[in-house]
Structure formats: C-alpha cells, structure tokens
C-alpha positions as CSV (number, residue, x, y, z in Angstrom):
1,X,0.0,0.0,0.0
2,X,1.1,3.4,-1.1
3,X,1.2,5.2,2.0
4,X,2.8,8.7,0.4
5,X,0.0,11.2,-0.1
6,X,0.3,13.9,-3.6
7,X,1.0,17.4,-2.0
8,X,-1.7,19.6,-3.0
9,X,-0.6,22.3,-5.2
10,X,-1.6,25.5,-3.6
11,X,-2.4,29.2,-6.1
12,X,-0.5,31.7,-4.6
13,X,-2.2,35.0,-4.3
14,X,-0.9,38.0,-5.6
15,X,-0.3,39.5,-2.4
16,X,1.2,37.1,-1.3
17,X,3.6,36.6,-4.3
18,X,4.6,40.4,-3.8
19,X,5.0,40.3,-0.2
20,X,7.6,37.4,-1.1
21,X,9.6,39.9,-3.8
22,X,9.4,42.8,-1.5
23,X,10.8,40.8,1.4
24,X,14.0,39.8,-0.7
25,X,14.2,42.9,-3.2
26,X,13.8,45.4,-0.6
27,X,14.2,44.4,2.9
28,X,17.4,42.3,1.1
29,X,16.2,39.2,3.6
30,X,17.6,35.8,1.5
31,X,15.4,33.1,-0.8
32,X,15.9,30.5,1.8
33,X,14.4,32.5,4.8
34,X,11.5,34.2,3.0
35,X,10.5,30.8,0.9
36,X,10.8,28.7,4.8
37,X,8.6,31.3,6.4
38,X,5.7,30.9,3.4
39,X,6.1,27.3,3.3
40,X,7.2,27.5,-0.5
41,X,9.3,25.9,-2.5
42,X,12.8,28.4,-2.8
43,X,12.4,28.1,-7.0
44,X,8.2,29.5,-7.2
45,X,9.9,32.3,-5.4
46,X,13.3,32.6,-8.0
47,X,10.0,32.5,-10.3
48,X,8.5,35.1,-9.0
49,X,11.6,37.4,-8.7
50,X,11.9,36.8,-12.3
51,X,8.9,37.8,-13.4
52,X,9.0,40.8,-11.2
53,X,11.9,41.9,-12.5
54,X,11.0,41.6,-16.0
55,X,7.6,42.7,-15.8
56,X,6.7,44.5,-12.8
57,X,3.5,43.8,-10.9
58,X,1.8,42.5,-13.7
59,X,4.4,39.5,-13.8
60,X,3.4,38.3,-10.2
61,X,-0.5,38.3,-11.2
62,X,-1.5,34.6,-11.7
63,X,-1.8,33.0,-15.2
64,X,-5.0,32.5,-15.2
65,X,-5.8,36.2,-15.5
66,X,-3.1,36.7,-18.2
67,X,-5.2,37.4,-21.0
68,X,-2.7,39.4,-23.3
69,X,-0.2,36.8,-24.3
70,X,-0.8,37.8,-28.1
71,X,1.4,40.7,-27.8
72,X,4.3,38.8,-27.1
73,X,3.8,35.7,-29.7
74,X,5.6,38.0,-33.2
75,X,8.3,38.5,-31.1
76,X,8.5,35.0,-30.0
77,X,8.5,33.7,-33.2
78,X,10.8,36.2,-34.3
79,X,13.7,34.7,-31.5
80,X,12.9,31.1,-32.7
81,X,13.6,32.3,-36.5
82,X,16.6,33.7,-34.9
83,X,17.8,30.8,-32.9
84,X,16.9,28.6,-36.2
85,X,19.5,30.5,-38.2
86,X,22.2,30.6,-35.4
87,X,21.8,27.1,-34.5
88,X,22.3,26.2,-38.5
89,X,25.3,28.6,-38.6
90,X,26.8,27.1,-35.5
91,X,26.4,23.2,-37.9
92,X,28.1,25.2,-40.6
93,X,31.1,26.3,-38.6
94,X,31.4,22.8,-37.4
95,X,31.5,21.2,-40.7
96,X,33.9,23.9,-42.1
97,X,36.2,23.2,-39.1
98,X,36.1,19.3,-39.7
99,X,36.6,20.2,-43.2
100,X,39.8,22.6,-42.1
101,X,41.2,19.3,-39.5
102,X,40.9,17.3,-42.9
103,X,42.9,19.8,-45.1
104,X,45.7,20.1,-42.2
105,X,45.9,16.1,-42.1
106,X,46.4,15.4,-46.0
107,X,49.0,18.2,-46.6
C-alpha cells in the first residue's frame, strides 16, 4: 500500500507573491528565509523574482488572469527564427572546421 499522499498544489495569491519579492528585493532578507517562512518551495519564489523583474506587478499576477499573451507571440516567433539560423550557422562552422582538420591532415 502506497502510504505517500500527492501534496496539493496551492495558487499563490498575488499579495502574497509580492510580499515574497518585497521581502527579498527590498528588505534584502535571502530566498531561503522568506520561501521557509511561506512554506514555499525556494524556485516558485526565484520565479516570481523573475517575473518581477521583468515585468513589474503585472508578472506576479496569476496566469489565469493573463489574457494578453498575443502581444508577445511575433516576437516569439521572431527569436525562434533567430535561434533557427544561429543554430544552423553554429552546424556550418562545425563542418567547415572538420573540413579545415581534414585539409591540415592530408598536406
């Protein structure tokens, strides 16, 4: 018998996600202590610096009331594009310097 019971995976709230990021950011207390005195885990709160950081408030309010991803997806297709090219570049390089280790060899 399986006596381990599945944690139940609680929604932050947004005050609570900003009391978190205020604690660290401002009053400069660590993770560790601030994520032991929620009861969270130490990485929802790296998460939620991050998004603070990057977006302010509005990165702390819960996905579910994210509405305006649209805005973001041209310029995420835009970096894929990017990383397509520089990732096919980067194979180019590689053959060129296989190619360059072949020369060397039959000189």
């Amino acid at each position: 018998m399986n006596t381990h019971k599945k944690k139940i995976k609680r929604q932050n709230t947004f005050d609570e996600k900003l009391y978190a990021v205020l604690e660290v950011l401002e009053k400069k207390r660590s993770n560790q202590d601030v994520a032991e005195e929620m009861n969270i885990h130490i990485n929802s709160l790296s998460n939620w610096l991050r998004q603070y950081r990057n977006f302010g408030k509005k990165g702390l309010e819960s996905n579910y009331d994210k509405t305006d991803v649209s805005e973001h997806s041209d310029e995420i297709k835009r970096l894929r594009e990017i990383e397509k090219k520089y990732n096919e570049q980067q194979d180019h390089i590689e053959i060129l310097k296989k190619f360059q280790a072949f020369l060397k060899e039959s000189e």
